[in-house]
C-alpha positions, 0 to 999 in steps of 0.5 A: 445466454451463450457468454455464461459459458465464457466467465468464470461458473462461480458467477452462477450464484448471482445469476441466480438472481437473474429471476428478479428482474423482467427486463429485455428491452434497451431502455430496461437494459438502461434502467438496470445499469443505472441500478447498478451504479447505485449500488456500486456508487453506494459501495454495496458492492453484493447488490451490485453484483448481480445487477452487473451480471444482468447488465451483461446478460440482457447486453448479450441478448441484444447484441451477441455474446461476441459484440465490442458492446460487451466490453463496457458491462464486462469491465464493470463486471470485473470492478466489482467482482474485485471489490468483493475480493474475487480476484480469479474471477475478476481476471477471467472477466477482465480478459473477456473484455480485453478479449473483444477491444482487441478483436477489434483491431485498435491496439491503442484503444483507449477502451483497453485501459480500464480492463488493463488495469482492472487485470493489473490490480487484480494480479496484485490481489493474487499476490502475483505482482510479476504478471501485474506489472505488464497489464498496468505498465501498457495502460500507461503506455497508451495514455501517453501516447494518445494523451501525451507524456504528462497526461493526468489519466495516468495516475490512478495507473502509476500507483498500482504499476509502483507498487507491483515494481516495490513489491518485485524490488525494482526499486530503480523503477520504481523510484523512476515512476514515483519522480514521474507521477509527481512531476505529472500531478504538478504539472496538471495542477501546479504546485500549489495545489492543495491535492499535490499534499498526497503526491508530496507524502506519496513521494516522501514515504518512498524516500523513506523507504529507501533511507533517504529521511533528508529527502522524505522530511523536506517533502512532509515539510512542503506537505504541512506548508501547503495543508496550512496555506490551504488552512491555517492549523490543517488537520491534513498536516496531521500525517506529514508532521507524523513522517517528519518525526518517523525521518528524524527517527529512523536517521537516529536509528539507521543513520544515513549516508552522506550520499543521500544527503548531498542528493537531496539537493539535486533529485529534489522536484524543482518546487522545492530547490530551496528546501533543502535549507531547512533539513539540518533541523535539530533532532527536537524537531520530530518531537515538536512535530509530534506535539504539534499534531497533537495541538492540532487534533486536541480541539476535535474531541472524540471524532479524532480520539484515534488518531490522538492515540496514533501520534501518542504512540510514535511520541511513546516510541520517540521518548523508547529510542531516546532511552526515556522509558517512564515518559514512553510508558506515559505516553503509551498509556494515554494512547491507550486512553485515546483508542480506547475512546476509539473503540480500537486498541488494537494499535497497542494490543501486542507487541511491536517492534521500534527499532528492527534492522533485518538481516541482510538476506531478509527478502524486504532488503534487496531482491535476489534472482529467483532462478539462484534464490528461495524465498522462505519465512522463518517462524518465531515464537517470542517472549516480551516482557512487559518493559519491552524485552525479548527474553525468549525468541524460538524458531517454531518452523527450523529447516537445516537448509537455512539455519544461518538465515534463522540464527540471522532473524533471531539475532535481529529481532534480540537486538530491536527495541520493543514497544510492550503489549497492553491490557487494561491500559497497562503494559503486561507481558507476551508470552506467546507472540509469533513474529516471522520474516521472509528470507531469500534461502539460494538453491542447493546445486543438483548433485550429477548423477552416477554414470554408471 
């Protein structure tokens, strides 16, 4: 019983269980995993955890609290303390075992990839993506080197490690492991392969995220190519024709410079060199990608009533930029019919912002020395009416050390175009809604002291 002492004392409630369970032999032992992968399998994640503990526990017994046979029922215990959301304890467990393998002695173990990863994803869970980003990025580098540079055990590594470099903005890294898992995925399974459909809107939400719609539309386009080859009138087109319209929308909005467009071309995957022919579409097309997913989801009935009512929002928000506001309000309300079909009108609720341009030193804009910068959140108290305007934004938490960063929020979230809250399927106004953003606030420099 000596491991007890070396995980975290928030376990003791599940080990309270421990009474339910006779087992102390290795076939018991095998019976109780089994059990557990039931429950886990089952994602009943609170009669797993206990079975994981008493796993651990009877592993101990037979083999030492020490032993490398720990490591296993550690890695699975740290699983599903982080499918509960018990983060901290899922790390003091994760690194229990990372503790064994390496005591080991191979620094190339293939058993260290699991709690690598386990370690990472539960640093992202603590919001620490700065520490994630070494755990994940040597995972990855162990399934290279002994599995070779494309090896496809890589991507459920890349897309934790990807999202830690967005969330610290090392966007040149990310953009490098985004490329990368792609030409992984392709090359494991070709580019035909109906499963590249997530890897092309993987990538193509990133190209969106940093202002390339060229780039992102030409890969939603491959994605609904590939859904329909696969079967004609595909459901799983539904997202892609969605992210072709949000492109030509944000390109409205945004624009895009002329730079990212002749790209395009050039960091295209080699899949798709010919697809650039069709990126000077006429902005219609978002709005007939719109209503092809509508044909597509109609014949569904209900079971699809909530995406129906995902798609009639974006076609609300096209016809609001596009300045047609009865056929925007049109369309919000047969959105709210949908939802409400769905049992979650949540979507439509309270008010939401269309068009937003943050201001430059808003922190999802670019990434500033931390050692120079403060990241701070600047508080807003918001009236919205009922056509979509802001008439009122009030700053609730003002600080006079970054008041120009305050009256730079204000000024964006005034100039954003709205979409309206609803009620009853009607739009109503907000007269209490709460909008923040985080903003980089640089360091006031010490003053020296007197020397006397």
């Amino acid at each position: 019983m000596q491991w007890h002492a070396k995980i975290p004392a928030a376990l003791a409630c599940a080990l309270l269980w421990q009474g339910a369970f006779a087992a102390e032999t290795d076939d018991d032992r095998r019976v109780v995993y089994r059990e557990y992968r039931e429950a886990f399998d089952a994602r009943n994640y609170q009669r797993a955890l206990p079975l994981a503990v008493r796993v651990v526990d009877l592993t101990a017994n037979e083999y030492g609290a020490d032993a490398i046979e720990m490591a296993s029922p550690l890695t699975n215990l740290g699983t599903t303390l982080y499918r509960l959301g018990e983060y901290g304890e899922a790390l003091d467990t994760y690194r229990r075992a990372l503790y064994l393998i390496e005591n080991d002695g191979d620094p190339t173990d293939p058993r260290l990839i699991s709690p690598l990863h386990g370690l990472g994803a539960s640093l992202r869970g603590m919001q620490r993506d700065e520490e994630a980003i070494v755990p994940l990025k040597r995972a990855v580098d162990i399934v290279r080197n002994r599995d070779g540079l494309h090896a496809p055990g890589q991507l459920p590594l890349l897309r934790p490690l990807i999202e830690a470099y967005e969330a610290t903005g090392r966007y040149d890294d990310a953009s490098r492991e985004h490329q990368y898992a792609f030409n992984v995925a392709e090359q494991a399974w070709g580019a035909e392969d109906p499963r590249m459909i997530a890897q092309l809107e993987d990538l193509a939400r990133w190209n969106e995220k940093v202002g390339r719609y060229t780039a992102a539309r030409v890969m939603y386009a491959r994605a609904v190519q590939l859904a329909d080859r696969e079967k004609p009138g595909s459901l799983k087109a539904v997202p892609s024709l969605r992210g072709i319209a949000r492109t030509y929308r944000l390109a409205f909005v945004n624009g895009e410079s002329q730079e990212s467009v002749v790209a395009t071309s050039s960091e295209l995957p080699q899949s798709m060199a010919t697809a650039p022919l069709m990126m000077n579409a006429p902005s219609g097309e978002g709005e007939r990608a719109l209503r092809n997913a509508l044909q597509r989801l109609e014949p569904a009935g209900e079971s699809r009533a909530a995406e129906r009512g995902q798609v009639l929002i974006d076609l609300g928000d096209w016809y609001r930029i596009a300045g047609a506001g009865s056929r925007a309000m049109s369309s919000w309300t047969q959105a709210w019919t949908e939802l409400t079909a769905a049992g979650d009108t949540s979507a439509l609720s309270q008010p939401a912002p269309i068009v937003y341009r943050a201001p430059s030193m808003a922190v999802s804009q670019r990434h500033q020395d931390p050692a120079e910068y403060d990241v701070q959140e600047v508080k807003l108290h918001l009236a919205v009416a009922a056509d979509g305007d802001v008439r009122n934004a009030t700053v609730t938490n003002p600080s006079p050390d970054r008041d120009a960063a305050e009256r730079a929020v204000v000024t964006a979230v005034r100039r954003g175009t709205w979409r309206p809250a609803f009620a009853g399927g009607v739009a109503v106004p907000d007269n209490d809604f709460t909008f923040s953003e985080k903003v980089y606030v640089r360091f006031k420099p010490e003053k020296a002291s007197d020397s006397g």
